[in-house]
C-alpha positions in Angstrom: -93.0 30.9 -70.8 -95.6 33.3 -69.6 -94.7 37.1 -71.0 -94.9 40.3 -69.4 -97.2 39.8 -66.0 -97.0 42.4 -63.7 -95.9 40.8 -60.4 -94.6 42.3 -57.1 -90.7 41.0 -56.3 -91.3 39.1 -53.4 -94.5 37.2 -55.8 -91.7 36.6 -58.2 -89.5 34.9 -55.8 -92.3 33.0 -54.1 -93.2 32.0 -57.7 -90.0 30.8 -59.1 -89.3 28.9 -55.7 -92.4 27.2 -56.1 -91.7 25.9 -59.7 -88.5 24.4 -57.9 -90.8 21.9 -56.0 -88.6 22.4 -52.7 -89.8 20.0 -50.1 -89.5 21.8 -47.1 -89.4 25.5 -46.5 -88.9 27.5 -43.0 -88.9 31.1 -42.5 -89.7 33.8 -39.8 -91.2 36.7 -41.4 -89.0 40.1 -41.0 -89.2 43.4 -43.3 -88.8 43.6 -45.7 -88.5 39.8 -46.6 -91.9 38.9 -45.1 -94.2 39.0 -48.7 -92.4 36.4 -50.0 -92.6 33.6 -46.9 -96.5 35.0 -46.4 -96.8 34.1 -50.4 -94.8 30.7 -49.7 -97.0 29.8 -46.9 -100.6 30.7 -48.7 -99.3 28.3 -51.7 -98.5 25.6 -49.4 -101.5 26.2 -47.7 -103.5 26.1 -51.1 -102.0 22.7 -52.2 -100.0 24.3 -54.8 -96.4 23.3 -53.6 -96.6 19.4 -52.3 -94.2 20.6 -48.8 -94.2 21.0 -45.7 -93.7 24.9 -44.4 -92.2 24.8 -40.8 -93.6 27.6 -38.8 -90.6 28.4 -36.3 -90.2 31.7 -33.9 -87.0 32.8 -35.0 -84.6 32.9 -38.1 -82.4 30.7 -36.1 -84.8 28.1 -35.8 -86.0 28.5 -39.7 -81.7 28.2 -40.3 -82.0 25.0 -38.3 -84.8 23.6 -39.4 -83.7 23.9 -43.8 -80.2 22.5 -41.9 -81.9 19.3 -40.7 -84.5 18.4 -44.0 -81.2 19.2 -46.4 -79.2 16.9 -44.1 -82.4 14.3 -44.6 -81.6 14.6 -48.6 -84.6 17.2 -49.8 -84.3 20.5 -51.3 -85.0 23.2 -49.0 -85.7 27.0 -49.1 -86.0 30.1 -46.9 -85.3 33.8 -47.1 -84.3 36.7 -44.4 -83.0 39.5 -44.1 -80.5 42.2 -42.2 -81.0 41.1 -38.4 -82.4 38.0 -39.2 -79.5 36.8 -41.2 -77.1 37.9 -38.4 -79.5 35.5 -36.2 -78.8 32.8 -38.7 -74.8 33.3 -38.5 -73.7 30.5 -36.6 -75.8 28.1 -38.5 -74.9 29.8 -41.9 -71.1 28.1 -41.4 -72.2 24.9 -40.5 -74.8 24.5 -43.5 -72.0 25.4 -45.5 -69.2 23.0 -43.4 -72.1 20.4 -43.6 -71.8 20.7 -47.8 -75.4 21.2 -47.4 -77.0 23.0 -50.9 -80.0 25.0 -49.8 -81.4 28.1 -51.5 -82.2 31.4 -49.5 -83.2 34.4 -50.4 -81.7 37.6 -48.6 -83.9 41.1 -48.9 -81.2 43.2 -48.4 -81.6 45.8 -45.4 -79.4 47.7 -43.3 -78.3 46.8 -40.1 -79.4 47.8 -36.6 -78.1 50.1 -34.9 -79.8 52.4 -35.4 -82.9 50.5 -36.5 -83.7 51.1 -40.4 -85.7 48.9 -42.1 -84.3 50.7 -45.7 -82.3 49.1 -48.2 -78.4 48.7 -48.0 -76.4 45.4 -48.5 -74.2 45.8 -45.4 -76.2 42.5 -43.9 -75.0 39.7 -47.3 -71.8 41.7 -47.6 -70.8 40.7 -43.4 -71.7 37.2 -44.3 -69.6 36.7 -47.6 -66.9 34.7 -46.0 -69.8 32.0 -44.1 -69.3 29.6 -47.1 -72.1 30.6 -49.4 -72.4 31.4 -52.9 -73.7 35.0 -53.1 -75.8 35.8 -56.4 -77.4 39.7 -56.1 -80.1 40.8 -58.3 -80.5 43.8 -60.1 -84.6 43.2 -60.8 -88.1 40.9 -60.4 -86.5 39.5 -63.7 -83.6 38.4 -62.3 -84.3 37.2 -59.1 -87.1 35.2 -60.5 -84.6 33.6 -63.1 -82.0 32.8 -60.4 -83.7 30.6 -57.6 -83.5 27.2 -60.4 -80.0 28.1 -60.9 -79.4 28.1 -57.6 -80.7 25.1 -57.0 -78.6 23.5 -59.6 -75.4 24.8 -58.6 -75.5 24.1 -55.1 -77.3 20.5 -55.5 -74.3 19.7 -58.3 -72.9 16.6 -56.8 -69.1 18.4 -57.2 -70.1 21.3 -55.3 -72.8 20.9 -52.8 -72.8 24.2 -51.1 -75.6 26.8 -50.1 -76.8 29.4 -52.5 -77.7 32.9 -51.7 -79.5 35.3 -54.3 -80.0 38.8 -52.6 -82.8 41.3 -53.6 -82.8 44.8 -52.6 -85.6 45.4 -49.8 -87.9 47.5 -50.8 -87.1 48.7 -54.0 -87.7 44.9 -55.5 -89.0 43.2 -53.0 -92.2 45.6 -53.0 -92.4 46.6 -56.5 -94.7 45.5 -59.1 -93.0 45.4 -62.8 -92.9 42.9 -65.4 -91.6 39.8 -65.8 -91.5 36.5 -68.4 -92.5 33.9 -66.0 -91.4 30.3 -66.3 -93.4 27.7 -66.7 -93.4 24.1 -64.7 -92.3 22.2 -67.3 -89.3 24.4 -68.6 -88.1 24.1 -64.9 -88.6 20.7 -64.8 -86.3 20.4 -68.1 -84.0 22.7 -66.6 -84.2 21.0 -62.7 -84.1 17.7 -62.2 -85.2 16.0 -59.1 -82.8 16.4 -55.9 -80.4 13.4 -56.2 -78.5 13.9 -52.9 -74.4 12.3 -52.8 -75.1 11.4 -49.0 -77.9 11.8 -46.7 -79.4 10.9 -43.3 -80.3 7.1 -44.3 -80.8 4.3 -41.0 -79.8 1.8 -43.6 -76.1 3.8 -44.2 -75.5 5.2 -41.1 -73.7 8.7 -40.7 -72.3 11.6 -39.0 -73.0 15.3 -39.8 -71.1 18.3 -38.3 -68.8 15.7 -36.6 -66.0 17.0 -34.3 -62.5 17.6 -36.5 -59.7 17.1 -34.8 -56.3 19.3 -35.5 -55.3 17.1 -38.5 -57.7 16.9 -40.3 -60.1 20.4 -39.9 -57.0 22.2 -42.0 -57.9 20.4 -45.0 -61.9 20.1 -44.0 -61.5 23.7 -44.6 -59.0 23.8 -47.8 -61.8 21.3 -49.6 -64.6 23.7 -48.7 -62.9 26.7 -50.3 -61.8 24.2 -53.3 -65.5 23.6 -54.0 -66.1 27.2 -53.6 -63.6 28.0 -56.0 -64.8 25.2 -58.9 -68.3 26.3 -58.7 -67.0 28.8 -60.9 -67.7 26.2 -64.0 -70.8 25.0 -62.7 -71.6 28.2 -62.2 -71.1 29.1 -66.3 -72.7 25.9 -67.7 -75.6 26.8 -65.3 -76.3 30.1 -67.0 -75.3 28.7 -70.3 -78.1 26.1 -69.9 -80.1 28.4 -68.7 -80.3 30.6 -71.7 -80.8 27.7 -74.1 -84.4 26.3 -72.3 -85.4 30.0 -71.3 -84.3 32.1 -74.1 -83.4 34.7 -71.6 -79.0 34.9 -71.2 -76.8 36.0 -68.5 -73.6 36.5 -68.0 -72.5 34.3 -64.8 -70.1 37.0 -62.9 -71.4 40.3 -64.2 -73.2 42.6 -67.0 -71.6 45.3 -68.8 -73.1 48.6 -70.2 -71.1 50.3 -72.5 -67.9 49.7 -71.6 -66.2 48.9 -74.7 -64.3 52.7 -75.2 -65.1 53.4 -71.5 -62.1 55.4 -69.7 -63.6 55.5 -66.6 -65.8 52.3 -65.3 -68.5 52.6 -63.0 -69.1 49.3 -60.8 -71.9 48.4 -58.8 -74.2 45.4 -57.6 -77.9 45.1 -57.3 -81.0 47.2 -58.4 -78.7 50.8 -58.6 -77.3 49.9 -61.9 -81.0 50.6 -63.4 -80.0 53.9 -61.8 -76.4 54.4 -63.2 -77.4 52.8 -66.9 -79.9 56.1 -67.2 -76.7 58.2 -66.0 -74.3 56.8 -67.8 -76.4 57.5 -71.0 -76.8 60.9 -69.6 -73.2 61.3 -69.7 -72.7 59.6 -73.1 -74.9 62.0 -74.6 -71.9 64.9 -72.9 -69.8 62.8 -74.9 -68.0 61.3 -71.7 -66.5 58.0 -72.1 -67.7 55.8 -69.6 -69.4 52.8 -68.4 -70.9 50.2 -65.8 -69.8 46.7 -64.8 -73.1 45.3 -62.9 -70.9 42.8 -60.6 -73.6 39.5 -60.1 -71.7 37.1 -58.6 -69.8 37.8 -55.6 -68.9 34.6 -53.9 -66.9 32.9 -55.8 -65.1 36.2 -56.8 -64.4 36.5 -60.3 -60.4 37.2 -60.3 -59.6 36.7 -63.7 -62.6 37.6 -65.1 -62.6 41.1 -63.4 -59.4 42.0 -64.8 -60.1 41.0 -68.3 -63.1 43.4 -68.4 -61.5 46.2 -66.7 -58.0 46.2 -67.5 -58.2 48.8 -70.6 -59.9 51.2 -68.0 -57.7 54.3 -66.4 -59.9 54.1 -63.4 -62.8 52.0 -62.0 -65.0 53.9 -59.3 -67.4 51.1 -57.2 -70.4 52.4 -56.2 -71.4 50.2 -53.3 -74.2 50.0 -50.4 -71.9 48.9 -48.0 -69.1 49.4 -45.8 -66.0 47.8 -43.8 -65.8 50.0 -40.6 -62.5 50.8 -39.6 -61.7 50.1 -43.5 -63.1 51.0 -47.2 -66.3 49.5 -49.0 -65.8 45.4 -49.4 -66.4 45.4 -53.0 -63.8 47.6 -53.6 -61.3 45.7 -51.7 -61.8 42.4 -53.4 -62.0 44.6 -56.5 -58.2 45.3 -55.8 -57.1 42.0 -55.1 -58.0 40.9 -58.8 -55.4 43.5 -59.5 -52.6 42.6 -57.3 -48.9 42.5 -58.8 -50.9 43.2 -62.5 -51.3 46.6 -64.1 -54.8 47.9 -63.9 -57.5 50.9 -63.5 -57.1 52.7 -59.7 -60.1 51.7 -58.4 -61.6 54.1 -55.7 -64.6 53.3 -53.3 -67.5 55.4 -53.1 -70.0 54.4 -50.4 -73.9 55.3 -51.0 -77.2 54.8 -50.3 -76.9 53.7 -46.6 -80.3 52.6 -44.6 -82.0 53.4 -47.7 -81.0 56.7 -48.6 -82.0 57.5 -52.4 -79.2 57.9 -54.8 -80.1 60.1 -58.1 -78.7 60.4 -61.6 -77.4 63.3 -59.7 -75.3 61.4 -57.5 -74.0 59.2 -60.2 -72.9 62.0 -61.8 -70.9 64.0 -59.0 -69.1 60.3 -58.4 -68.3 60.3 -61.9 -66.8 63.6 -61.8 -65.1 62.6 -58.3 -63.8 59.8 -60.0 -62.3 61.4 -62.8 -60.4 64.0 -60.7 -58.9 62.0 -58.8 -55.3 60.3 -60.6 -53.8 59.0 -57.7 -54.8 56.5 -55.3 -57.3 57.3 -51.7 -57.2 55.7 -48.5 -60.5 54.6 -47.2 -63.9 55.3 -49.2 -65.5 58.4 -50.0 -69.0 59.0 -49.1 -71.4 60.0 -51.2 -74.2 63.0 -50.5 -73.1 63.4 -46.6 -75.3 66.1 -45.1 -72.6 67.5 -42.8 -75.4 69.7 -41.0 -76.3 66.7 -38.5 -72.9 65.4 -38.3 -71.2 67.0 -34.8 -67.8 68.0 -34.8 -67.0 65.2 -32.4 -68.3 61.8 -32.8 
């Protein structure tokens, strides 16, 4: 292990991917994913990573092409972001329908329209239900740790399904801060070689994506969402390993900060729970009891888990860059399904930080006080720091 180099967040992705010894890798650079495929590109380029790196004009195409060398039996990689991703959407299902386990990284950006090239995770959150397991990230740290254990999840021979870690644009993806980087050989001690269960082979001929005909796409499907559902222990003994070569331990589903006494529980996912740590602190010190649940993994969603941590909450109040039009922020929602016909916190949605839109200690703490107002349940999601001056009467 290397300690403490300053690196930008995209170099700590490129980095970590590169210690995975992927064999192919296709991207088409888009904001504000772009340093880390232009990093790719220069190590393959400098003999650093022995792959190839498939130049291709359009996510689609990058989707494609990872698709096709995964179906061949090598690991794969690429990353995206926001518009890109939404390119990628009809390939997304079949890489996951194809039990295909590649790794891609997803800067997360808001969507167009209007354009922003600004933070939010609207674009990972719209995909959730595409097959993939979503991992998000709340530093350089963390994204660098996670792209091994991605690869070991999805290439486990009982799951075999595509991995997604998501970064927040911007804020990681162009910042430098430190990081303990890992070495080659701790990877290789913690990654072994791609062993693939089936592959493209002229010797053992065989069909991918082949047509499923009414009686048997029903359980096509119900086997999918089974695998999805046990990468929940692969998922654990991943992390678990990962601690013991590393030295460096995470909990698979989710952090918490200070929750142990907390009344009211502030969840969020990604780089604002540096953010709400420094508030919740801030409102220790008033002598407030409260607390943070960093939600990590999204997909599979941590049911049981969830409830355990929260149940001795009165309410929960999820802080999240995203929303479900015509509905209430996502999180929230699968929040409340973990507490379905069980007694549990009210959980109210707060939506922030939209197309990159700072959110301060200050913010934190006016949702906290929001939250701890309101006893009774709200339809819908209440947004946080609306300037109501440019918002006309009629929309």
């Amino acid at each position: 292990m290397i300690e403490n180099t300053v690196v930008e967040g995209s170099y700590a992705v490129a980095e970590a991917v590169k210690l995975c010894r992927p064999k192919v890798i296709s991207a088409y650079p888009i904001t504000p994913q772009t340093h880390i495929v232009e990093d790719l590109s220069q190590m393959v380029a400098d003999g650093e990573i022995d792959c190839e790196y498939v130049v291709v004009e359009s996510e689609f195409a990058a989707a494609s092409v990872v698709m096709g060398a995964s179906t061949a039996g090598v690991r794969t990689y690429t990353a995206t972001t926001a518009q890109g991703l939404f390119l990628m959407y009809e390939v997304l299902y079949n890489i996951a329908g194809s039990r295909l386990p590649i790794n891609m990284t997803c800067a997360n950006r808001a969507p167009s329209a209007p354009i922003s090239i600004w933070n939010d995770q609207q674009d990972s959150v719209a995909v959730r239900d595409a097959g993939w397991i979503q991992i998000y990230c709340e530093d350089s740290q963390e994204i660098h740790d996670f792209q091994p254990i991605a690869h070991k999840v999805g290439e486990n021979p009982k799951i075999r399904l595509p991995v997604m870690t998501m970064m927040d644009g911007f804020i990681l993806t162009h910042t430098y801060e430190p990081i303990k980087r890992m070495e080659q050989e701790e990877v290789d001690q913690f990654l072994p070689p791609y062993n693939p269960v089936v592959k493209l082979d002229c010797a053992r001929p065989l069909t991918f994506g082949a047509f499923a005909m009414p009686d048997t796409y029903h359980e096509i499907r119900y086997m999918l969402n089974r695998a999805m559902m046990n990468s929940k222990g692969v998922l654990e003994d991943a992390f678990k390993e990962f601690g013991e070569v590393f030295g460096r331990e995470y909990h698979p589903y989710f952090e918490e900060y200070r929750t142990e006494d907390a009344d009211i529980i502030l969840m969020t996912m990604g780089s604002l729970a540096g953010t709400i740590k420094d508030a919740v602190d801030r409102l220790r010190d008033d002598g407030e009891k409260v607390g943070l649940l960093k939600l990590r993994t999204a997909r599979p969603w941590p049911t049981a888990e969830l409830r355990k941590a929260l149940d001795h909450a009165s309410v929960v109040a999820v802080i999240e860059k995203d929303i479900s039009l015509g509905h209430e922020g996502t999180i929230s929602s699968d929040l409340k399904t973990a507490f379905h016909h069980h007694d549990g916190p009210l959980i109210h949605s707060f939506v922030a930080g939209l197309g990159g839109r700072d959110i301060r200690i200050a913010d934190i703490k006016w949702t906290y006080e929001k939250a701890k107002s309101l006893r009774e349940p709200v339809d819908g999601s209440i947004w946080v720091g609306l300037n109501h001056d440019i918002i006309p009467e009629v929309v």
